[in-house]
C-alpha positions as CSV (number, residue, x, y, z in Angstrom):
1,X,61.1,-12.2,25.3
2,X,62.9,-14.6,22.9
3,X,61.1,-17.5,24.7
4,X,57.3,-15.7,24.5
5,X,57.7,-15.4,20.6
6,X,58.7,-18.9,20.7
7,X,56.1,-19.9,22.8
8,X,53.4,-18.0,21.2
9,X,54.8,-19.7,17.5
10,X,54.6,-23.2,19.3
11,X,51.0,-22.6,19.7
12,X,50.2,-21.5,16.8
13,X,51.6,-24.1,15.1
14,X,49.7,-26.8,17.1
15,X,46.7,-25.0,16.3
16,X,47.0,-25.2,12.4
17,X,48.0,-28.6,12.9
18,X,45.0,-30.2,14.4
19,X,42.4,-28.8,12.9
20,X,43.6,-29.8,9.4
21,X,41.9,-33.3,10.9
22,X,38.3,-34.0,10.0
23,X,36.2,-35.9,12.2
24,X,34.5,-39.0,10.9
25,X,30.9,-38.1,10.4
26,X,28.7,-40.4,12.7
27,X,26.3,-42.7,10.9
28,X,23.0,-42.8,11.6
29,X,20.5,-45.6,11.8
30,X,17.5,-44.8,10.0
31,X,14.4,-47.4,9.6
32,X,13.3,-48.6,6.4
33,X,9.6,-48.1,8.1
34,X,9.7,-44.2,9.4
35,X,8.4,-41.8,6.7
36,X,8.4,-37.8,6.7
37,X,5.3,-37.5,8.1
38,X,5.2,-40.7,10.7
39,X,6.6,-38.1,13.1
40,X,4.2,-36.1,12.9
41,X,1.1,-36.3,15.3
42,X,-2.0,-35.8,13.4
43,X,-3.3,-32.6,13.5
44,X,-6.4,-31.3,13.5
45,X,-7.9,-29.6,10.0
46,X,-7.0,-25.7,9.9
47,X,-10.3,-23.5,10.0
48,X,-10.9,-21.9,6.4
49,X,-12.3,-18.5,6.7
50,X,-14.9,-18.6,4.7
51,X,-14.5,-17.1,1.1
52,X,-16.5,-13.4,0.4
53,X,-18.5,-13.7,-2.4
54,X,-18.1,-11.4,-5.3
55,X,-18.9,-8.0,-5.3
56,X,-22.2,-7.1,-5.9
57,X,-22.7,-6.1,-9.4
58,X,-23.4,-2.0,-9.7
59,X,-26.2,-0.9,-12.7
60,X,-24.9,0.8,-16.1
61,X,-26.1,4.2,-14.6
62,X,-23.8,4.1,-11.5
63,X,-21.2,3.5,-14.7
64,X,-22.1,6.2,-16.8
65,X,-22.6,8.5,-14.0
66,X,-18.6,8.3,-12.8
67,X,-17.7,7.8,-16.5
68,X,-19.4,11.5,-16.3
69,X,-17.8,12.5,-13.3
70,X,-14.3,11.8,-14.4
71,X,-14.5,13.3,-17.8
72,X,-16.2,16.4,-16.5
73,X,-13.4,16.9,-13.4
74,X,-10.4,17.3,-16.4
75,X,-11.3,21.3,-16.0
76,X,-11.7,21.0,-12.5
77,X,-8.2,19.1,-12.4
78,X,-6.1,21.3,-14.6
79,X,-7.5,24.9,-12.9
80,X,-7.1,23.0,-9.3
81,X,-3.6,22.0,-10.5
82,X,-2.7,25.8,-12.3
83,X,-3.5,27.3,-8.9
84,X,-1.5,24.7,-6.9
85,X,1.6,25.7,-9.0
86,X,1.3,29.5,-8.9
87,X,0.6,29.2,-5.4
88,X,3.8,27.0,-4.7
89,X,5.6,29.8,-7.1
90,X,4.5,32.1,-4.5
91,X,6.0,30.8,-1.9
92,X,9.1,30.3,-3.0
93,X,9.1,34.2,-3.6
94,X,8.2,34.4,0.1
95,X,5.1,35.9,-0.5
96,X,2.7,33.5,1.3
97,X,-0.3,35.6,1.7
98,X,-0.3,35.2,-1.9
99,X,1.0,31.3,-1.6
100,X,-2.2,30.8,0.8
101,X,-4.6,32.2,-1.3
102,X,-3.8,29.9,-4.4
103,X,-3.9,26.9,-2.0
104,X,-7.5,27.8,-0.5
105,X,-8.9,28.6,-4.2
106,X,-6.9,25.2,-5.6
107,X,-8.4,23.5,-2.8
108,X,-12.2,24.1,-3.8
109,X,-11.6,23.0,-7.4
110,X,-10.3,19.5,-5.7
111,X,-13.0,19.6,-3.0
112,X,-15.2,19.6,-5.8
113,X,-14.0,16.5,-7.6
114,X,-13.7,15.1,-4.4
115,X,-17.3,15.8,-4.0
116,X,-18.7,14.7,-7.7
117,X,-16.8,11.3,-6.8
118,X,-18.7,10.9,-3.0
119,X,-22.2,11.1,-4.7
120,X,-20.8,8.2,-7.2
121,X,-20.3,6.1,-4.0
122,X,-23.3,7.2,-2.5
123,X,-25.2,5.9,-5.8
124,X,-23.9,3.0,-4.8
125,X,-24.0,2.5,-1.3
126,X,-28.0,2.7,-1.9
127,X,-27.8,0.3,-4.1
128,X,-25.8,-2.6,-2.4
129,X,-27.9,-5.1,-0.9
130,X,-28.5,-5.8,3.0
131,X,-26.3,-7.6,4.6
132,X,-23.4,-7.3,2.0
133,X,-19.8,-7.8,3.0
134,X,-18.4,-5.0,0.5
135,X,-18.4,-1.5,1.1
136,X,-19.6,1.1,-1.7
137,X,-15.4,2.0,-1.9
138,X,-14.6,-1.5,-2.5
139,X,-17.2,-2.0,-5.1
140,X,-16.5,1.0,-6.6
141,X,-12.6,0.3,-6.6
142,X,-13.3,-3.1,-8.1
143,X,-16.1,-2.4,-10.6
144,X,-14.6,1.4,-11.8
145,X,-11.2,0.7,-10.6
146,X,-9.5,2.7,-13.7
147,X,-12.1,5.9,-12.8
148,X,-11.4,5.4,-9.0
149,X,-7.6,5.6,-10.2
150,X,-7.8,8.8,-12.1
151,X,-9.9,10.5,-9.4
152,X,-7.0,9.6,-6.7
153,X,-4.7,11.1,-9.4
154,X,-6.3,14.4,-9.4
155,X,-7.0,14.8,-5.7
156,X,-2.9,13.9,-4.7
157,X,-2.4,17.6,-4.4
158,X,-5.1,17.7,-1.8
159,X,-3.6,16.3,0.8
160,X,-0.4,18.5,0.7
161,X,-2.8,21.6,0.7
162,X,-5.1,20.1,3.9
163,X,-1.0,19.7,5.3
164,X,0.0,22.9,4.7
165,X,-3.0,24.6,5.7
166,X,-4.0,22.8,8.6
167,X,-7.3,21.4,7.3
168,X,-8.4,18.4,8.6
């Protein structure tokens, strides 16, 4: 046993002994004439995809009309939103008849905004020209980006209530 612990100790010690040596790094020869890129086989140009052109430009009514449309869904918003609340309320009383009913009547006041805010895109799906690459969403997202932002604001609870009631 004596002679294992001493063996064991031996070859340790060996171990810690050699690898305290460092190994001469090897030099390499490297040609004045190579560059970084003479390595390098020439490769052929990279397709570009080809750049979309700016959005098409929407007229001052399509403007005023979701100006209109946002302003006029702040009623729409808060009743949609009171409902929501009372109806969640409800259910965590358990009473979900009750819970179900404020959902479905929340969820027309939000259909409705939803609804004001289609016809906006509408306006301006008819007026994009042929052939364009944008879609009425993207145009309206760019060109009424901080309407399209308050709309999606009030329609959030929407979603949970399609969830929740199984509406697709």
């Amino acid at each position: 046993m004596v002679i294992a612990i001493i063996a064991v100790v031996a070859v340790v010690g060996v171990i810690i002994a050699t690898s305290g040596k460092k190994k001469k790094a090897r030099e390499e020869y490297v040609s004045d004439e190579l560059t970084a890129d003479s390595n390098i086989p020439d490769q052929p140009d990279r397709p570009q995809r080809p750049q979309r052109p700016p959005p098409p430009e929407i007229s001052d009514e399509i403007v005023m009309m979701a100006k209109r449309v946002v302003e006029e869904m702040e009623e729409d918003r808060a009743k949609g939103n009171t409902l929501y609340d009372e109806g969640m309320a409800a259910k965590d009383k358990g009473d979900l008849d009750l819970w179900k009913q404020k959902l479905e009547e929340a969820s027309g006041y939000f259909l409705n905004i939803r609804d004001r805010w289609n016809e906006v895109e509408g306006a301006i799906d008819e007026a994009l020209p042929m052939g364009t690459q944008w879609g009425a969403d993207e145009v309206a997202n760019h060109w009424l980006g901080t309407e399209a932002g308050k709309v999606n604001k009030a329609l959030e609870p929407l979603a949970y209530i399609k969830k929740q009631l199984g509406v697709r």
